[in-house]
N, C-alpha and C positions, 0 to 999 in steps of 0.2 A: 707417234703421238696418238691420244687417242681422237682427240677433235681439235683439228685446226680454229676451228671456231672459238673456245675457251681460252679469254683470255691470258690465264696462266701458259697455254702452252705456244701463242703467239708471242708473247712477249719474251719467252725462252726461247722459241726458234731465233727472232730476232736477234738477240745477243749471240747465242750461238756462229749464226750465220756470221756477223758484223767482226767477230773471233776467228773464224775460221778463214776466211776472207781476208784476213791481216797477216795471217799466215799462209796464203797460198793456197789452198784449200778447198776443192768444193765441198759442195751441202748438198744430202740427197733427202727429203724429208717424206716419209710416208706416214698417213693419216690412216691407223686400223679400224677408227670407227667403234674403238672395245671390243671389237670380238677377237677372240681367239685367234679362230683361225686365218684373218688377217695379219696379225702379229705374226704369226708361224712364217705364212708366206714373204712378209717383208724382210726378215732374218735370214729366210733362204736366199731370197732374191740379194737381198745385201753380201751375204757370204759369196754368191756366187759371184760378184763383180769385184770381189775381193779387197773391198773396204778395211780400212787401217783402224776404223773404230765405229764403235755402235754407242750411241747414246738412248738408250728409254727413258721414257718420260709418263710417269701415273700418278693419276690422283684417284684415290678410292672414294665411292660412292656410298661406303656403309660407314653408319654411325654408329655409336649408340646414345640414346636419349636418357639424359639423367632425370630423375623422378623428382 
């Protein structure tokens, strides 16, 4: 996620969670903050404990502005 704090991506974690949890499942959630190389790191780290699935979650900060 890029920030825990944004509600779009609390409210996804949540259901997420409340889903996976019905199925047995834990939830591993890291917050990269938008950088990059956070993202990199949590993918390895993930891979490395050999998780059954990766969900990403972005929302882009560029617009563009109609005239």
């Amino acid at each position: 996620m890029g920030s825990i704090s944004n509600p779009f991506f609390a409210e996804t974690a949540e259901v997420i969670i409340e889903r996976a949890q019905e199925l047995k499942y834990d939830v591993i959630v890291y917050n990269t903050g938008h950088k990059d190389e956070n993202l990199e790191q949590a993918i390895n780290l993930l891979i490395g404990k050999r998780v059954e699935g990766i969900i990403l979650t972005s929302v882009s900060k560029n617009y563009t502005e109609k005239n």
